[in-house]
C-alpha positions as YAML, in Angstrom:
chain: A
units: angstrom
residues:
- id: 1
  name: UNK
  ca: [6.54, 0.08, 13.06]
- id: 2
  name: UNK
  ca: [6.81, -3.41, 11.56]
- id: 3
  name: UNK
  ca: [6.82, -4.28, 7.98]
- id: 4
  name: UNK
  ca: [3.29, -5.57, 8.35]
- id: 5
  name: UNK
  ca: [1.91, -2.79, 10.32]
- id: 6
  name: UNK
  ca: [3.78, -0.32, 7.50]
- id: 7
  name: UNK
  ca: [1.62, -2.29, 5.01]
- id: 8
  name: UNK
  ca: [-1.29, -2.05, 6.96]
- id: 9
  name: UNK
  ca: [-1.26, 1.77, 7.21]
- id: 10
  name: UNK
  ca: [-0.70, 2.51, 3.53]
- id: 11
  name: UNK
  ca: [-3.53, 0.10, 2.68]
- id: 12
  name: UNK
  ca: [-6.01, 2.09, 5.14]
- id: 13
  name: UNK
  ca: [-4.06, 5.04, 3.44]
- id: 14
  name: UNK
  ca: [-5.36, 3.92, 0.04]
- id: 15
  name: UNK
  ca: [-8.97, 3.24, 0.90]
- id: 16
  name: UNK
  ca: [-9.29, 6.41, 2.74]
- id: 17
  name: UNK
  ca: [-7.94, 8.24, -0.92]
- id: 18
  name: UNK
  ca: [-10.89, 5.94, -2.75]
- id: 19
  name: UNK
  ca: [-13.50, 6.93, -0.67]
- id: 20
  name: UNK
  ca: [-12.36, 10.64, -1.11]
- id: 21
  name: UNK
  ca: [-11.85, 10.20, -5.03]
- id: 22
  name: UNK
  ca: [-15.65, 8.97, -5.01]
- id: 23
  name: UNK
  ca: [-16.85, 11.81, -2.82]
- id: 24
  name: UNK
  ca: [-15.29, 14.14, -4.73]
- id: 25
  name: UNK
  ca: [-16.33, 12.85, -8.14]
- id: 26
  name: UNK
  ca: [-20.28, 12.78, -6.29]
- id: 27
  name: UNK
  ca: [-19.97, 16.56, -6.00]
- id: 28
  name: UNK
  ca: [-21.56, 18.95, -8.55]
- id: 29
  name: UNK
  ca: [-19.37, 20.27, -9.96]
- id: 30
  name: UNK
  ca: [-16.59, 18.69, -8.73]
- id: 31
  name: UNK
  ca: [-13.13, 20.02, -8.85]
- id: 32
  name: UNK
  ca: [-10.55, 18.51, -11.34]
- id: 33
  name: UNK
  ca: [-7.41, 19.56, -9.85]
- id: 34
  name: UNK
  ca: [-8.52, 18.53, -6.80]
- id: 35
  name: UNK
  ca: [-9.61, 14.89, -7.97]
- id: 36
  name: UNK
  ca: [-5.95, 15.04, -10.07]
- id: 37
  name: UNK
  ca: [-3.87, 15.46, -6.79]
- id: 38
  name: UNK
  ca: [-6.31, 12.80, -5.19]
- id: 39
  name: UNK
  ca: [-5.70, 10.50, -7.83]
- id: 40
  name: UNK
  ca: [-1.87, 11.01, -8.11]
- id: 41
  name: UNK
  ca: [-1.95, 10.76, -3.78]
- id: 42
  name: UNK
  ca: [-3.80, 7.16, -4.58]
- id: 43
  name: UNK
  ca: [-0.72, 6.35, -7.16]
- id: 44
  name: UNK
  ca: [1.82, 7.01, -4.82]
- id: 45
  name: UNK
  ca: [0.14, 5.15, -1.86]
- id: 46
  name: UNK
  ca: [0.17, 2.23, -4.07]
- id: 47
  name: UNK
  ca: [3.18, 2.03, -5.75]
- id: 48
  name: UNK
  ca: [5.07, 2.13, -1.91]
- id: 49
  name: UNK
  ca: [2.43, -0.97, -1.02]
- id: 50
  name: UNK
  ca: [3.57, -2.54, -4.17]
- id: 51
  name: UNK
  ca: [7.37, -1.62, -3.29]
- id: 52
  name: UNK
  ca: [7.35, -2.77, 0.48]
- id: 53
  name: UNK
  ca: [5.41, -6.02, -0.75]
- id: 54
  name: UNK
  ca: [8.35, -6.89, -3.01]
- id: 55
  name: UNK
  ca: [11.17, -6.04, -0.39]
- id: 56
  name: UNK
  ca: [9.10, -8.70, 1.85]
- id: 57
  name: UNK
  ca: [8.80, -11.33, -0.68]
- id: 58
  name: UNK
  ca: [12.38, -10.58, -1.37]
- id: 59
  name: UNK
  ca: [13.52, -11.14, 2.95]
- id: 60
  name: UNK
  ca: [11.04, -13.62, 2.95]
- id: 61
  name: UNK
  ca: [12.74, -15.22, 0.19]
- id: 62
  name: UNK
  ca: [16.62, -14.73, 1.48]
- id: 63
  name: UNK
  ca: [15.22, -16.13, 4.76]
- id: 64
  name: UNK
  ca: [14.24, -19.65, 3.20]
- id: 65
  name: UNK
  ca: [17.64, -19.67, 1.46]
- id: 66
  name: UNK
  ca: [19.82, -19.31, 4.41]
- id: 67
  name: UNK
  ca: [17.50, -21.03, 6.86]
- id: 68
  name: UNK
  ca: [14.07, -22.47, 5.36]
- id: 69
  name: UNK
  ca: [12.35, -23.02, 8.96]
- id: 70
  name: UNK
  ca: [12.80, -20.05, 10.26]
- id: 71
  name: UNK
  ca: [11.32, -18.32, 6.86]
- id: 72
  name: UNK
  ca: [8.05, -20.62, 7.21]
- id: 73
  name: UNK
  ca: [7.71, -19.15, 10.94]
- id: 74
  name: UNK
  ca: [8.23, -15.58, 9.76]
- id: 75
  name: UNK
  ca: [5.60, -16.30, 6.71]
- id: 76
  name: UNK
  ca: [2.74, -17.15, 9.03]
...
């Protein structure tokens, strides 16, 4: 899987966990260890988006160093 497509599937990934933290919070009465391990599930999910987006920025970045057309290409 590319980079891009990896970033792709946790974003759908983290949606998915924000429509399930609402539906769970709609209930009556909902359950809080449920909407815990949701929430912590959510946290995860976005701290690897926020990790894969910096190792891109940071290839991306190497890239225009060593050779700045190619990194435009890759960038697009």
């Amino acid at each position: 899987m590319s980079q891009e497509g990896y970033l792709v599937a946790l974003e759908r990934q983290h949606e998915q966990l924000k429509k399930e933290l609402s539906q769970e919070r709609n209930r009556s009465p909902w359950n809080d260890l449920e909407l815990a391990a949701i929430k912590r599930k959510k946290l995860q999910i976005k701290d690897e988006i926020a990790a894969a987006r910096r190792a891109q920025a940071t290839f991306l970045s190497l890239c225009d160093e060593f050779h700045p057309i190619r990194a435009k290409s890759l960038a697009v």
